[in-house]
PDB file with one MODEL, atoms N, CA, C and O in Angstrom:
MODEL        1
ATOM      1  N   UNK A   1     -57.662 -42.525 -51.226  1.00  0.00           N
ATOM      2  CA  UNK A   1     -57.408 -43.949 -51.487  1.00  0.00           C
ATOM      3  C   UNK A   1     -57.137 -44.169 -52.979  1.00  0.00           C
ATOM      4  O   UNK A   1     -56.077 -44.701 -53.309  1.00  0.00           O
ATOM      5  N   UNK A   2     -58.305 -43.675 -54.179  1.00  0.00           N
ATOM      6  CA  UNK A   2     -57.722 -43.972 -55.303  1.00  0.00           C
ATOM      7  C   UNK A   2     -57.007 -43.207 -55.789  1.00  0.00           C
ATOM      8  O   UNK A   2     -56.863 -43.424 -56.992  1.00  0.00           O
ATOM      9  N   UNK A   3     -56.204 -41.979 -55.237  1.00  0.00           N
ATOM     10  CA  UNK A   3     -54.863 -41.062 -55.708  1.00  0.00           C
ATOM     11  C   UNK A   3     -53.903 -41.863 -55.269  1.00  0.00           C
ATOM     12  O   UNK A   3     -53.034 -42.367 -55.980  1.00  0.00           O
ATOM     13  N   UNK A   4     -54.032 -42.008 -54.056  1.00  0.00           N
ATOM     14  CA  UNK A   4     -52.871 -42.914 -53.872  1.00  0.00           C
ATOM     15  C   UNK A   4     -52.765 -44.473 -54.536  1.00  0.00           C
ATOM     16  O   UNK A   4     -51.627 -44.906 -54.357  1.00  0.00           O
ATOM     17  N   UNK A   5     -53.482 -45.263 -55.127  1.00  0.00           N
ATOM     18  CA  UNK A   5     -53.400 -45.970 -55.749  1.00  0.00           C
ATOM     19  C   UNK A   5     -53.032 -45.830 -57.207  1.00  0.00           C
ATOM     20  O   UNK A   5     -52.782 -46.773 -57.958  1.00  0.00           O
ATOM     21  N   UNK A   6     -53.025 -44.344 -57.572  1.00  0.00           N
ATOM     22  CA  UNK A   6     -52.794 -44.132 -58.705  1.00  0.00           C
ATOM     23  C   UNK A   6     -51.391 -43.361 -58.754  1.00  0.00           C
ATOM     24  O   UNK A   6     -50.983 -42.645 -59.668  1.00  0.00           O
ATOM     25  N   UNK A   7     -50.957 -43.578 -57.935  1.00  0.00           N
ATOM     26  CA  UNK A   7     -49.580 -43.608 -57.504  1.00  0.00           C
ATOM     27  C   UNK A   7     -48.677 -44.067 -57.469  1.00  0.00           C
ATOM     28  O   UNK A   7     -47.616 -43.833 -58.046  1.00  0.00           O
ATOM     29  N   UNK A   8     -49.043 -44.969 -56.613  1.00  0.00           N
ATOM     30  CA  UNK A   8     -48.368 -46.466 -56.311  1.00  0.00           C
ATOM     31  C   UNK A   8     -48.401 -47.466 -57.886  1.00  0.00           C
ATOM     32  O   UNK A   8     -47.542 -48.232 -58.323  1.00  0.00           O
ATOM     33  N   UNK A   9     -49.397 -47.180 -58.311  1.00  0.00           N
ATOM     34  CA  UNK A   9     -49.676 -47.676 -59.914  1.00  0.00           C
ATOM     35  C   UNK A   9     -48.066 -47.199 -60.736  1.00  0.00           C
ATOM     36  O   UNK A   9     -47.120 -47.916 -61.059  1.00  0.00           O
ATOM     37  N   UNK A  10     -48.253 -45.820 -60.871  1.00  0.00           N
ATOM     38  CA  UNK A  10     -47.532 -45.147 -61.467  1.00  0.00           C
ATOM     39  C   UNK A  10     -45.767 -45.151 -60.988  1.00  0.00           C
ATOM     40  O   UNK A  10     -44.766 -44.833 -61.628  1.00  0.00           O
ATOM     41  N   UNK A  11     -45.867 -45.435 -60.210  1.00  0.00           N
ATOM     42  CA  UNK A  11     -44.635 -45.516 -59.568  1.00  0.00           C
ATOM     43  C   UNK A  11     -44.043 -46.961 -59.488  1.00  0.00           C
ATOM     44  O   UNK A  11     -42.928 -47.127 -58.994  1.00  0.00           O
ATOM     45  N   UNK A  12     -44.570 -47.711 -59.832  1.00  0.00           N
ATOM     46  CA  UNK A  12     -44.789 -49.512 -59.929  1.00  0.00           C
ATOM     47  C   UNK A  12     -44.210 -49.342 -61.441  1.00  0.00           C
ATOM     48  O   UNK A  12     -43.095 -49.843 -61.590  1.00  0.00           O
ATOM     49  N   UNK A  13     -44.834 -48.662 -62.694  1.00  0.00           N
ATOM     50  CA  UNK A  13     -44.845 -48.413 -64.153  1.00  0.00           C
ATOM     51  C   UNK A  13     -43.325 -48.049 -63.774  1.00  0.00           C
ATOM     52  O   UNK A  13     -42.443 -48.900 -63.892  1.00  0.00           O
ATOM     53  N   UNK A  14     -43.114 -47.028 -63.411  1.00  0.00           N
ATOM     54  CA  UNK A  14     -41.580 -46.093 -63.661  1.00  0.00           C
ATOM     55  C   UNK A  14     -40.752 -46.974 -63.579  1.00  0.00           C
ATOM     56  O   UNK A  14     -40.001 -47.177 -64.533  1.00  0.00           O
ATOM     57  N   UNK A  15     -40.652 -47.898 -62.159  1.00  0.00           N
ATOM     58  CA  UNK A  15     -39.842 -48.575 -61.591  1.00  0.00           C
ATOM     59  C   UNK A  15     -39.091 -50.111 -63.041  1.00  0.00           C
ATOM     60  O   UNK A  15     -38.062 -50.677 -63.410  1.00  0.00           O
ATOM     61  N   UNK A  16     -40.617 -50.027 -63.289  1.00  0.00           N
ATOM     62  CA  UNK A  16     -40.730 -51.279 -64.369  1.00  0.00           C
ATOM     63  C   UNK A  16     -39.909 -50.836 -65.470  1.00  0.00           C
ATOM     64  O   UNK A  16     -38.917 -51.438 -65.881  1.00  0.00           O
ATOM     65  N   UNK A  17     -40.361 -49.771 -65.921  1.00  0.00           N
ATOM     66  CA  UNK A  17     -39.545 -49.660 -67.438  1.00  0.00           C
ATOM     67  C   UNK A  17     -37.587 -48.908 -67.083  1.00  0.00           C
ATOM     68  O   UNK A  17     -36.548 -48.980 -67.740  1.00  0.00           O
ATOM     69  N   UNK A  18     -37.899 -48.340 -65.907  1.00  0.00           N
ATOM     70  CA  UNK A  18     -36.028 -48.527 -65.409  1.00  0.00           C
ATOM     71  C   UNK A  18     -35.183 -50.043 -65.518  1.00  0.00           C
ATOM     72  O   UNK A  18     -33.995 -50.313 -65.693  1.00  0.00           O
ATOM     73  N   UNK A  19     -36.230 -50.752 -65.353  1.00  0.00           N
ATOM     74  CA  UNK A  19     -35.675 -52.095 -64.705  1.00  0.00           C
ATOM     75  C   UNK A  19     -35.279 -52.461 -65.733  1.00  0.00           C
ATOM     76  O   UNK A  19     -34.088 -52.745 -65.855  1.00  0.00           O
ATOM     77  N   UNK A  20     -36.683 -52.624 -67.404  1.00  0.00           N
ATOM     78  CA  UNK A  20     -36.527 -53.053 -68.339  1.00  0.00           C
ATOM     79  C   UNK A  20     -35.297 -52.629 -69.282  1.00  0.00           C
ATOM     80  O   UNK A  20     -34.491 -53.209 -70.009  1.00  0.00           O
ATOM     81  N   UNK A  21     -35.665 -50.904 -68.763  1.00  0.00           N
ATOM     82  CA  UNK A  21     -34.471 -50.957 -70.042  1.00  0.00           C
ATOM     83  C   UNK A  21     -33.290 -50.822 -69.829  1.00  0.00           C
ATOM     84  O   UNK A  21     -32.616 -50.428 -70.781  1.00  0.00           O
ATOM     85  N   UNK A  22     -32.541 -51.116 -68.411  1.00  0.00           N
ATOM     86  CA  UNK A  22     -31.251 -51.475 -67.765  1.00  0.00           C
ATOM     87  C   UNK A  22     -31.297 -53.279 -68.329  1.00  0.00           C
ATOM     88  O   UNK A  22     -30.308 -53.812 -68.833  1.00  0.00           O
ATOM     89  N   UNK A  23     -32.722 -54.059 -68.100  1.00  0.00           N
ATOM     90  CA  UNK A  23     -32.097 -55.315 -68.332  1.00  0.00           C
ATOM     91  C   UNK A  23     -31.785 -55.278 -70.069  1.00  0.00           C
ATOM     92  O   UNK A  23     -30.712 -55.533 -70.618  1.00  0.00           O
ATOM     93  N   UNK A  24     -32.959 -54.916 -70.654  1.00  0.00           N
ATOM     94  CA  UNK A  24     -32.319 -54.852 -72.413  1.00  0.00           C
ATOM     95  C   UNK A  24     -30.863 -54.293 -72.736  1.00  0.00           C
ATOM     96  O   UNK A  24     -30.078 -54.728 -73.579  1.00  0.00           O
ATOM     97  N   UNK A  25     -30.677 -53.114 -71.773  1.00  0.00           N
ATOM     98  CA  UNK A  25     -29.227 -52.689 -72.695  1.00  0.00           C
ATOM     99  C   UNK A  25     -28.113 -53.754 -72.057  1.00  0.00           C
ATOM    100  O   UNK A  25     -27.115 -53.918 -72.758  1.00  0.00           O
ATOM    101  N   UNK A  26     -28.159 -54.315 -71.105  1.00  0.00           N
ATOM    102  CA  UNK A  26     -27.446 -55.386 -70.427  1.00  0.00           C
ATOM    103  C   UNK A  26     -27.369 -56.209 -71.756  1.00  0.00           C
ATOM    104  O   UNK A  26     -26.365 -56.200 -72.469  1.00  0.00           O
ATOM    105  N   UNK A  27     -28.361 -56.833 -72.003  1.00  0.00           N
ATOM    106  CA  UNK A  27     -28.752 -58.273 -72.622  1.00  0.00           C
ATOM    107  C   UNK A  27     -28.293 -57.953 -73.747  1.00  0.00           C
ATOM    108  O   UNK A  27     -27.590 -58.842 -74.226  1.00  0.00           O
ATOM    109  N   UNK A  28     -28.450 -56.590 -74.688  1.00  0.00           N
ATOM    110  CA  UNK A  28     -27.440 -56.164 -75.848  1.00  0.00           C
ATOM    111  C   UNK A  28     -25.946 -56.252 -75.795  1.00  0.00           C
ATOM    112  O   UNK A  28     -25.095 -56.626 -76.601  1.00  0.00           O
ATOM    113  N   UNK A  29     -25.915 -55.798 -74.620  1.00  0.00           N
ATOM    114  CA  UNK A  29     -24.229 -55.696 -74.535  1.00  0.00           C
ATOM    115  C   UNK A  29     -23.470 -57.179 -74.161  1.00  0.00           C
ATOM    116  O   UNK A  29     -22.263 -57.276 -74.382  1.00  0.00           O
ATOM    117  N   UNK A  30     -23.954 -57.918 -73.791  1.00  0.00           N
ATOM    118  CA  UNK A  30     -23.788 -59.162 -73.140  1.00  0.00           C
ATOM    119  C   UNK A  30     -24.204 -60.343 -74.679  1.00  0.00           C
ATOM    120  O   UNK A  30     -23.580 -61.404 -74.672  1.00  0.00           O
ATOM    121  N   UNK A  31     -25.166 -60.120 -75.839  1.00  0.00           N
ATOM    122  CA  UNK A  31     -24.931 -60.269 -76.935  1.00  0.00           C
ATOM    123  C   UNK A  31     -24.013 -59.977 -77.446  1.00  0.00           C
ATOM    124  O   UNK A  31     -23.272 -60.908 -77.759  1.00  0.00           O
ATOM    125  N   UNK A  32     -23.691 -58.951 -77.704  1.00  0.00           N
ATOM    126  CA  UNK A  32     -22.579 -58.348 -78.744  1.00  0.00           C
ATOM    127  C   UNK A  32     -21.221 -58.710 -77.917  1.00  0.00           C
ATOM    128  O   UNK A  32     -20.208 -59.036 -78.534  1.00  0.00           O
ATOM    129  N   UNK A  33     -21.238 -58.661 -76.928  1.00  0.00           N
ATOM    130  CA  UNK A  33     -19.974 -59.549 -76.424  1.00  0.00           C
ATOM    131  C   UNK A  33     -19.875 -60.975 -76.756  1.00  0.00           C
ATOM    132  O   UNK A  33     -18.744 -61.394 -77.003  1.00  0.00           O
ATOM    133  N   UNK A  34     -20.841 -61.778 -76.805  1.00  0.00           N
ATOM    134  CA  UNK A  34     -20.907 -62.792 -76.756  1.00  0.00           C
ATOM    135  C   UNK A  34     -20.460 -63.374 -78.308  1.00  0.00           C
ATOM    136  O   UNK A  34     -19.676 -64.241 -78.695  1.00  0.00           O
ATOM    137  N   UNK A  35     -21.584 -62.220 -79.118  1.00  0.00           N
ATOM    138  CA  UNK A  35     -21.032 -62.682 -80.775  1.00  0.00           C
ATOM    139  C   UNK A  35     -19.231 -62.331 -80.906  1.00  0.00           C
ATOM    140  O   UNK A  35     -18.556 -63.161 -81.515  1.00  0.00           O
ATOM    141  N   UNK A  36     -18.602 -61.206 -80.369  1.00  0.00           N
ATOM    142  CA  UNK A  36     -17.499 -60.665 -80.717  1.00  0.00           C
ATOM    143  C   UNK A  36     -16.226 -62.378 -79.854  1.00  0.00           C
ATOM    144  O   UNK A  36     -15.124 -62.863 -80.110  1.00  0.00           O
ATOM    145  N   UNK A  37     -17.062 -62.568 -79.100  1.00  0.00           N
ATOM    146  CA  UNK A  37     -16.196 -63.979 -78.342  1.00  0.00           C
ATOM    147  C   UNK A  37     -16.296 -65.269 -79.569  1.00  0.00           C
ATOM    148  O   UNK A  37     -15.294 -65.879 -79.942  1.00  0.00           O
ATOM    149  N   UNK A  38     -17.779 -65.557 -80.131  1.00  0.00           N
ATOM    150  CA  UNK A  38     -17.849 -66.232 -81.194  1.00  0.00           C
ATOM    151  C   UNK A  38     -16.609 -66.232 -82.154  1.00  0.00           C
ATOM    152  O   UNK A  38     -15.832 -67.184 -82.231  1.00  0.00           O
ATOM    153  N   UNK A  39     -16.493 -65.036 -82.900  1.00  0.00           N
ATOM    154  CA  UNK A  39     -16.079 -64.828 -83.916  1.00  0.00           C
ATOM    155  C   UNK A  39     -14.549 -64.920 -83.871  1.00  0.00           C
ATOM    156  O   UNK A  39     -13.782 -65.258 -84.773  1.00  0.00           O
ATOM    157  N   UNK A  40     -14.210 -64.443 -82.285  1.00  0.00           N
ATOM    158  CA  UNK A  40     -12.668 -64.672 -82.251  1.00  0.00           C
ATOM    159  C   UNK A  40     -12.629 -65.623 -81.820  1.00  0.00           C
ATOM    160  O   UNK A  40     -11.440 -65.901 -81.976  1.00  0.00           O
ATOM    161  N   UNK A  41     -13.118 -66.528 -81.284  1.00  0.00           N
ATOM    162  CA  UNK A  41     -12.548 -68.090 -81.123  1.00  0.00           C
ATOM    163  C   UNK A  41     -12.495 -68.817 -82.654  1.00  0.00           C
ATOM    164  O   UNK A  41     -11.530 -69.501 -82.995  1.00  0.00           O
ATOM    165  N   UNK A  42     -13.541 -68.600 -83.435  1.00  0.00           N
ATOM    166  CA  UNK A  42     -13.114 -69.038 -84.875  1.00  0.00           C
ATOM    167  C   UNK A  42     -12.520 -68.737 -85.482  1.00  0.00           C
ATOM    168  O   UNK A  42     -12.205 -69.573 -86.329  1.00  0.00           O
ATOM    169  N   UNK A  43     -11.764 -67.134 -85.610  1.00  0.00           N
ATOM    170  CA  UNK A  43     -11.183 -67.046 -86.241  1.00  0.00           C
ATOM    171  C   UNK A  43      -9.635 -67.118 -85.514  1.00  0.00           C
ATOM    172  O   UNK A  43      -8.680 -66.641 -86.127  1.00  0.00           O
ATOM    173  N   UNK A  44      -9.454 -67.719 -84.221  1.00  0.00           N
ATOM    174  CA  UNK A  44      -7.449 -67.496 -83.585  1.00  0.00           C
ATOM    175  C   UNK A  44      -8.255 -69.240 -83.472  1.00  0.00           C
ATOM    176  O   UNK A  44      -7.969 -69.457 -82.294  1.00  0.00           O
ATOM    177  N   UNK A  45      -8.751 -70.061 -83.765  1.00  0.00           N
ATOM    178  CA  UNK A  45      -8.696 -71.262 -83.331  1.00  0.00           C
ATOM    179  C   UNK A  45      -8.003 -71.971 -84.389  1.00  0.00           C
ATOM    180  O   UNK A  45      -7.782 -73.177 -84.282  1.00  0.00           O
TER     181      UNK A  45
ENDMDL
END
């Protein structure tokens, strides 16, 4: 019971920091797009 909870723990953790650091490099890239859209609308406007 508590191996397998320390499992399911651990496997809960893995799942989490895949998730996280697919959503951070998203949220970087989706920044830096966002500034590079900034900068060319001010500068062709």
């Amino acid at each position: 019971m508590y191996n397998r909870r320390v499992i399911s723990f651990s496997f809960s953790f893995i799942n989490f920091s895949t998730i996280y650091t697919a959503a951070s490099s998203i949220f970087k890239g989706g920044l830096a797009r966002l500034l590079c859209g900034v900068l060319y609308y001010l500068l062709c406007s």
